[in-house]
FIKOLZA-1660 file (N, C-alpha, C; in steps of 0.1 Angstrom, whole numbers, plus 5000, padded with zeros to 4 digits):
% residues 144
   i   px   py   pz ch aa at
   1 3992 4208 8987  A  X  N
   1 3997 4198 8997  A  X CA
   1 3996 4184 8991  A  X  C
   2 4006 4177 8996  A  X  N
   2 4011 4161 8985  A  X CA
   2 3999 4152 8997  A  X  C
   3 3995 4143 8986  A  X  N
   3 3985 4134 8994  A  X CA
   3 3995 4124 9003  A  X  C
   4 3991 4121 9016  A  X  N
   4 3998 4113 9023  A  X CA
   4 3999 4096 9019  A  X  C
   5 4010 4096 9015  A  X  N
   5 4014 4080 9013  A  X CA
   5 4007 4071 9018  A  X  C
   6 4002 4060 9021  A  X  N
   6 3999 4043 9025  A  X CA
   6 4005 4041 9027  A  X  C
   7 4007 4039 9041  A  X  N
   7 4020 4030 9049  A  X CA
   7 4013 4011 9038  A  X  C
   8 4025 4005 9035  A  X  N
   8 4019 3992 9031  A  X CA
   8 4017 3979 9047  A  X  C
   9 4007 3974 9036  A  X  N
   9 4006 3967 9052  A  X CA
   9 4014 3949 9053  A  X  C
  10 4009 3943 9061  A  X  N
  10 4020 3935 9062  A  X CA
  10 4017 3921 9053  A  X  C
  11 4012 3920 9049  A  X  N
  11 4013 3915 9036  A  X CA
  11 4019 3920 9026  A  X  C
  12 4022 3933 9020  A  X  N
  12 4028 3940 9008  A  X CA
  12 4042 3938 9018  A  X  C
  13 4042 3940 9028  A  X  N
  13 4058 3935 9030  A  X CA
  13 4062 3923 9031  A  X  C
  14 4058 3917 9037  A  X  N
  14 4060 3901 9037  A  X CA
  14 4061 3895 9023  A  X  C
  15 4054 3900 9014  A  X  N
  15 4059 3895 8996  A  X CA
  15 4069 3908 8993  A  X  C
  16 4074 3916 8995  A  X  N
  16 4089 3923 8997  A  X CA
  16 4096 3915 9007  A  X  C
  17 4098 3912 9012  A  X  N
  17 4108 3906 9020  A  X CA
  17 4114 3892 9013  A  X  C
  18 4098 3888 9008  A  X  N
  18 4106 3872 9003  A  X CA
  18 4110 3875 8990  A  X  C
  19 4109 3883 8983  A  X  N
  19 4113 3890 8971  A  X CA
  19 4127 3893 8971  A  X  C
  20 4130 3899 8979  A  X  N
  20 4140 3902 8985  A  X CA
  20 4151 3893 8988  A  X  C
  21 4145 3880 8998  A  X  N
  21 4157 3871 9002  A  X CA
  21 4157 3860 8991  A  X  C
  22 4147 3861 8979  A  X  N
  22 4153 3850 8971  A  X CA
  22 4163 3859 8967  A  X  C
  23 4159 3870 8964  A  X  N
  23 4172 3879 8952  A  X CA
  23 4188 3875 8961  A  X  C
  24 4189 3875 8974  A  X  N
  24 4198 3875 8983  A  X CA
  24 4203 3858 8979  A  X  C
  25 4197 3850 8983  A  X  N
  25 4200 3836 8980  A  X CA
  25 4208 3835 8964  A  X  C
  26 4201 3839 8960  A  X  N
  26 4206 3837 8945  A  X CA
  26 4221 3840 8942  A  X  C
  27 4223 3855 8949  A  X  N
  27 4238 3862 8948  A  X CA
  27 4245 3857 8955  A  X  C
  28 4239 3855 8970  A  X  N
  28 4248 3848 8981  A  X CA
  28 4257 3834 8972  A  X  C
  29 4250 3825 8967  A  X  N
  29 4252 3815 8960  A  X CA
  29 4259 3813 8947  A  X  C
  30 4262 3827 8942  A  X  N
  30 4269 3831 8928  A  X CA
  30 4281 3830 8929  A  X  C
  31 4285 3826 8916  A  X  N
  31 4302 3826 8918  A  X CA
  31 4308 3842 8916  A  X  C
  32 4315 3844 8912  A  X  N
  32 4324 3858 8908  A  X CA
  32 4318 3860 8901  A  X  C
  33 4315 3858 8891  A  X  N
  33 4305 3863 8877  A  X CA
  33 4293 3860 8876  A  X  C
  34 4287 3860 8888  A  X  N
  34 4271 3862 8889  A  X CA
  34 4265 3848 8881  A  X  C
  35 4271 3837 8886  A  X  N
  35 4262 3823 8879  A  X CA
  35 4260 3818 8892  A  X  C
  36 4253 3812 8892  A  X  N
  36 4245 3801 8902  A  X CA
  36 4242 3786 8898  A  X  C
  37 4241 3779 8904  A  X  N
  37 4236 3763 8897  A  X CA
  37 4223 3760 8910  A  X  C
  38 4213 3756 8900  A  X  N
  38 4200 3747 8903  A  X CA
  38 4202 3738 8911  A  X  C
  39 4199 3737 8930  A  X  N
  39 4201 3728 8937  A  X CA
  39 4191 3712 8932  A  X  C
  40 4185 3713 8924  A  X  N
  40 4177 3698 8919  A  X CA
  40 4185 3696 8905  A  X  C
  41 4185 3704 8896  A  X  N
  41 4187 3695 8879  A  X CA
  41 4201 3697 8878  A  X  C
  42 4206 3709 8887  A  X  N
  42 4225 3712 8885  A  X CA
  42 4226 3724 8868  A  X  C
  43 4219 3727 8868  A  X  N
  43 4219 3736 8854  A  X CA
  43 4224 3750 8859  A  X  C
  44 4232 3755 8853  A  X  N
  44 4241 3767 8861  A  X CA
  44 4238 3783 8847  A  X  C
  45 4233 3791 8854  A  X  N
  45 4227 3805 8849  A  X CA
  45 4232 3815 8857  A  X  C
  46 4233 3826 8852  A  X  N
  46 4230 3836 8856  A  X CA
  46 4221 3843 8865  A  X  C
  47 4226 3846 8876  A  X  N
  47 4218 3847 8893  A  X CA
  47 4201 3853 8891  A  X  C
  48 4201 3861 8879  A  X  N
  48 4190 3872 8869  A  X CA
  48 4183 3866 8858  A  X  C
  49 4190 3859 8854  A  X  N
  49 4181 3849 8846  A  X CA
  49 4177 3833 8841  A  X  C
  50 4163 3834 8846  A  X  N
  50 4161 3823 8850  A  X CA
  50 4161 3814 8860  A  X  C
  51 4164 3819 8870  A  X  N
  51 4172 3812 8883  A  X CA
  51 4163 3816 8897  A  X  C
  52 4158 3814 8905  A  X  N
  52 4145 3820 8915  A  X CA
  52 4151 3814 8930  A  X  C
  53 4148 3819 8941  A  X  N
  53 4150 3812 8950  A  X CA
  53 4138 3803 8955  A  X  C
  54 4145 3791 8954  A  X  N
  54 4135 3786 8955  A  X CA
  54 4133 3775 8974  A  X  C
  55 4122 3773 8973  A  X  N
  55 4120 3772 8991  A  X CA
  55 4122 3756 8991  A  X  C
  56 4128 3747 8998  A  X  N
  56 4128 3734 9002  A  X CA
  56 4114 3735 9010  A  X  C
  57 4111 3741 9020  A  X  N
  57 4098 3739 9023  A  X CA
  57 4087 3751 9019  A  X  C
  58 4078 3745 9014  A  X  N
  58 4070 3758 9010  A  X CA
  58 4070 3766 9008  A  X  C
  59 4066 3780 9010  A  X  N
  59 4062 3791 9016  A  X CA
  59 4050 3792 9022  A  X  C
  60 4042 3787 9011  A  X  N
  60 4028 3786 9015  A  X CA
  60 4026 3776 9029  A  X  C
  61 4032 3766 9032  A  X  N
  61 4033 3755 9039  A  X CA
  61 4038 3762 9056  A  X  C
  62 4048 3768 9053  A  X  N
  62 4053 3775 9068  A  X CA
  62 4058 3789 9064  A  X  C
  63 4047 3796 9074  A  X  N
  63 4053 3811 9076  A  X CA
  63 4063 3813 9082  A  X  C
  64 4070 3803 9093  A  X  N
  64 4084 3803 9094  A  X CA
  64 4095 3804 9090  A  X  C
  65 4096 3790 9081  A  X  N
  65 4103 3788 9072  A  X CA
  65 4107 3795 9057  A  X  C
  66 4096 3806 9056  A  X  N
  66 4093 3810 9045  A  X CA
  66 4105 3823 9047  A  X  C
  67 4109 3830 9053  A  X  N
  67 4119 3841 9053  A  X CA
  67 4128 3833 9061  A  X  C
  68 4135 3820 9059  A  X  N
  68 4145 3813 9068  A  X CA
  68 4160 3815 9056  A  X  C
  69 4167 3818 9057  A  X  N
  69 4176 3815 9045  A  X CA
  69 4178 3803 9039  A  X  C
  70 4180 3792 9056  A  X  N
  70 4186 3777 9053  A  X CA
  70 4177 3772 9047  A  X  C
  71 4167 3779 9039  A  X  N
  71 4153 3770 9035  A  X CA
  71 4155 3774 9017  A  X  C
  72 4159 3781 9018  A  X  N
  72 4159 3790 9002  A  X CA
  72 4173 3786 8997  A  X  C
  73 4173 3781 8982  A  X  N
  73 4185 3778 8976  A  X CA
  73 4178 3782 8962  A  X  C
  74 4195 3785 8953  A  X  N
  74 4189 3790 8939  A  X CA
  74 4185 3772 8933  A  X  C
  75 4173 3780 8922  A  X  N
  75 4169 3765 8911  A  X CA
  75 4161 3777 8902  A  X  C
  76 4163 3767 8891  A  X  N
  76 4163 3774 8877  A  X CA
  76 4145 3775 8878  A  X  C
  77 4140 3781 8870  A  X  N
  77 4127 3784 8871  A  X CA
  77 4116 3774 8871  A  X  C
  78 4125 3765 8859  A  X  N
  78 4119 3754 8854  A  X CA
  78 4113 3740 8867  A  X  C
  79 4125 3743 8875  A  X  N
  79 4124 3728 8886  A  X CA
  79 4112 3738 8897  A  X  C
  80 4114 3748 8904  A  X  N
  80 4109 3758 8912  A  X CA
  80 4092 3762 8911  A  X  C
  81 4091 3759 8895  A  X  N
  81 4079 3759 8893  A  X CA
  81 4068 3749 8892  A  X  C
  82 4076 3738 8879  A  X  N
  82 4071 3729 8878  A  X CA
  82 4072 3717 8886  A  X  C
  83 4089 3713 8887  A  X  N
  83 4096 3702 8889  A  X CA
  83 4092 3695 8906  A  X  C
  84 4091 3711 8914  A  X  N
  84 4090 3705 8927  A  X CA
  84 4078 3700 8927  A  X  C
  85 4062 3706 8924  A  X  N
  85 4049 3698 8928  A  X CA
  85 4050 3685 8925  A  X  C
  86 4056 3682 8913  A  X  N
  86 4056 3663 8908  A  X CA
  86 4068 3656 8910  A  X  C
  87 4074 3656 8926  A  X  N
  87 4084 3649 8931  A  X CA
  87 4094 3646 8928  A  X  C
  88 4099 3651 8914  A  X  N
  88 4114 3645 8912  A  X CA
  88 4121 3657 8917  A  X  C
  89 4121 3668 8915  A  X  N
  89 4130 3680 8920  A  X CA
  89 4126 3681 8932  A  X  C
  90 4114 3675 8939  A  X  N
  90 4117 3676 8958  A  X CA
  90 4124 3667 8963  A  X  C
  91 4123 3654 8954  A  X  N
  91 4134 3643 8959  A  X CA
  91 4152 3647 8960  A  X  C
  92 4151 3654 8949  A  X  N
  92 4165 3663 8947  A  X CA
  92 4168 3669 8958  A  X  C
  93 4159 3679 8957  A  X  N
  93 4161 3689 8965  A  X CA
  93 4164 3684 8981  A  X  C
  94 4155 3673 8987  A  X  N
  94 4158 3665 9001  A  X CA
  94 4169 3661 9002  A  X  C
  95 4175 3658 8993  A  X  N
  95 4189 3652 8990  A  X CA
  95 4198 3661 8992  A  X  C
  96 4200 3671 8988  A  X  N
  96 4208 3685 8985  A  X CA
  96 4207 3686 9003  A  X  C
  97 4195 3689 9008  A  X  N
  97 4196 3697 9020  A  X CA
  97 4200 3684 9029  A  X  C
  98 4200 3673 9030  A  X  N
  98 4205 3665 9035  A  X CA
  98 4222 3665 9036  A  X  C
  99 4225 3663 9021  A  X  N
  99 4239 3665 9025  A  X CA
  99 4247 3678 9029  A  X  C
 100 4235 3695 9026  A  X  N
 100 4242 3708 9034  A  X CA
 100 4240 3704 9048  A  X  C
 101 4232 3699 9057  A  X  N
 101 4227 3705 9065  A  X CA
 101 4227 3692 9072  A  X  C
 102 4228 3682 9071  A  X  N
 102 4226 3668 9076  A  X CA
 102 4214 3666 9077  A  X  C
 103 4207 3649 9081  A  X  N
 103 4198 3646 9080  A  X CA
 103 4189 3650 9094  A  X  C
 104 4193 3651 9104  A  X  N
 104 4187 3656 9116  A  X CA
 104 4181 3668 9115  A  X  C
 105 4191 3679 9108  A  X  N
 105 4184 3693 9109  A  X CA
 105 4174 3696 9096  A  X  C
 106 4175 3684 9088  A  X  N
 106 4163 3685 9078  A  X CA
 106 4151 3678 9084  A  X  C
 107 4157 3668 9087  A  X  N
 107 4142 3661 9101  A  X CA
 107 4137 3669 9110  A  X  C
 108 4144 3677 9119  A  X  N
 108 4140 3691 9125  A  X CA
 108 4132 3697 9117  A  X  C
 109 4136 3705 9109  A  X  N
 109 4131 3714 9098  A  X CA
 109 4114 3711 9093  A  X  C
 110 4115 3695 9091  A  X  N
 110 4101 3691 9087  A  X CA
 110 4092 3689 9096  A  X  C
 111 4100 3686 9107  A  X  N
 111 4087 3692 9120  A  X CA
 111 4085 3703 9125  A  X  C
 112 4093 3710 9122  A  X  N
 112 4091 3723 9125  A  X CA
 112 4078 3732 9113  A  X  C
 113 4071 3724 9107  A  X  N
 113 4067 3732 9097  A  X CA
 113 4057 3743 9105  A  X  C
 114 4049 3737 9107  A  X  N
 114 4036 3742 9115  A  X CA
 114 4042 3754 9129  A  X  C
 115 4055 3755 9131  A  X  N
 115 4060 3762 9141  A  X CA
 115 4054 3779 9138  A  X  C
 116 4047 3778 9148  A  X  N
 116 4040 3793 9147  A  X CA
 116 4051 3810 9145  A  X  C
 117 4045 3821 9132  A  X  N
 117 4054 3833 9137  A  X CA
 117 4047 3841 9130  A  X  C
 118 4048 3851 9138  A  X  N
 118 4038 3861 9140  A  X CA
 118 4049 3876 9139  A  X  C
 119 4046 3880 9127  A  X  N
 119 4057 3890 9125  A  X CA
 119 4046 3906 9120  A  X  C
 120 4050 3917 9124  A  X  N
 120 4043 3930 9125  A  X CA
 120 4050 3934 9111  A  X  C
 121 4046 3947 9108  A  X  N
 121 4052 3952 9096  A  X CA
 121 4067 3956 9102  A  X  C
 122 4065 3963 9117  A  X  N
 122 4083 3969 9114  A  X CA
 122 4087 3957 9115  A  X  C
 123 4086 3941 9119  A  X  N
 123 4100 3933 9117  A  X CA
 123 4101 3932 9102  A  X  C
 124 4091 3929 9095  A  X  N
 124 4092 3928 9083  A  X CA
 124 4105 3939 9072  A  X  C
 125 4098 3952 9076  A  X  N
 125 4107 3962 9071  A  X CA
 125 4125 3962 9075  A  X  C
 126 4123 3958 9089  A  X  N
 126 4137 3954 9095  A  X CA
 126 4146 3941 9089  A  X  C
 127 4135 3932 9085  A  X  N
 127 4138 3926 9077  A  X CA
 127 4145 3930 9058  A  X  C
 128 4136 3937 9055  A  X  N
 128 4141 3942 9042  A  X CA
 128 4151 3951 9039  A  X  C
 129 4152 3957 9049  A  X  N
 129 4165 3968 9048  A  X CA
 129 4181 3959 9051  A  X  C
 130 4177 3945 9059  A  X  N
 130 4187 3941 9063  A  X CA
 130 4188 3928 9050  A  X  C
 131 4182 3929 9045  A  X  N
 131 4183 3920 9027  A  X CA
 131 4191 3927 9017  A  X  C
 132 4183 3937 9020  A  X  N
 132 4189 3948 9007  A  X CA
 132 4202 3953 9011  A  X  C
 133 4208 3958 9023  A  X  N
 133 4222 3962 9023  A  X CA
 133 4231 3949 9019  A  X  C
 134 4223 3933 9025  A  X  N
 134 4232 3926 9016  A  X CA
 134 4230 3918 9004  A  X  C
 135 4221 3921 8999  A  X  N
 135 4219 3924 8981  A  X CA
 135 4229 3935 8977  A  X  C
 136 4228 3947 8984  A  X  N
 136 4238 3955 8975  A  X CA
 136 4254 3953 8979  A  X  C
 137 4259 3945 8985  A  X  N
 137 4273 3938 8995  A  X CA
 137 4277 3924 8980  A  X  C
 138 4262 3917 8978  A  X  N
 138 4267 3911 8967  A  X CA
 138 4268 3911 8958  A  X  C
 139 4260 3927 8948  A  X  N
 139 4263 3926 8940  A  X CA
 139 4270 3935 8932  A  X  C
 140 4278 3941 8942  A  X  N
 140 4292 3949 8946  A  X CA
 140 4305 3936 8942  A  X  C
 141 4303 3926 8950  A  X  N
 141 4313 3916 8946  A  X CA
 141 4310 3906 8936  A  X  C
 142 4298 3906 8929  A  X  N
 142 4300 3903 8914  A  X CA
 142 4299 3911 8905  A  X  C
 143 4302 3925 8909  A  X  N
 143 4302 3938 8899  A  X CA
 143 4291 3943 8892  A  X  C
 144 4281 3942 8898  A  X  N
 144 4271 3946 8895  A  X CA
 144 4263 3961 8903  A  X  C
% end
């Protein structure tokens, strides 16, 4: 008799999920041939390398915002990692979501950090199945 699986709990999904919608951001944002460009330095790669979704607000900062799409844009590893804690690629980056999104709903956005959400494992999983059919939608149309 096969030992019964571990359901994962909602933590192991919640880092699947965000795993997931950077991979989504990235493709969403690709041209035909799977490049993307860095919303802070403008450096344009390949959706796979090098390139992360990265969060305008934290993750750590709001569990809200942290599985929001309008929060996540591709940036090269380099700005995502380093660039944002020492202010010049967040300065970028405010600028960028300023002119997608206008300045009100980024002013929204920053109040809204602290905005409480309370998510169970099945939304989570509901969440990931509904990432992945369109991970596999995009990378069907960059041929992958």
């Amino acid at each position: 008799m096969a030992a019964k699986k571990k359901a994962k709990t909602a933590h192991e999904l919640r880092k699947e999920a965000l795993q997931a919608i950077q991979k989504l951001v990235r493709l969403i944002e690709s041209d035909a041939s799977g490049y993307c460009t860095c919303v802070t330095c403008g450096v344009t790669k390949k959706w796979n390398e090098g390139m992360q979704g990265g969060h305008f607000i934290p993750k750590k900062a709001s569990k809200y915002w942290a599985l929001e799409i309008d929060n996540i844009h591709p940036q090269c590893a380099y700005c995502n990692q380093y660039a944002m804690p020492f202010g010049i690629a967040a300065h970028k980056y405010t600028i960028y979501m300023q002119k997608l999104y206008g300045i009100e709903v980024v002013d929204q956005m920053l109040a809204d950090i602290k905005k409480p959400q309370k998510l169970c494992p099945a939304d989570y999983r509901e969440m990931i199945e509904d990432f992945n059919e369109r991970i596999d939608r995009q990378l069907e149309r960059i041929g992958q």
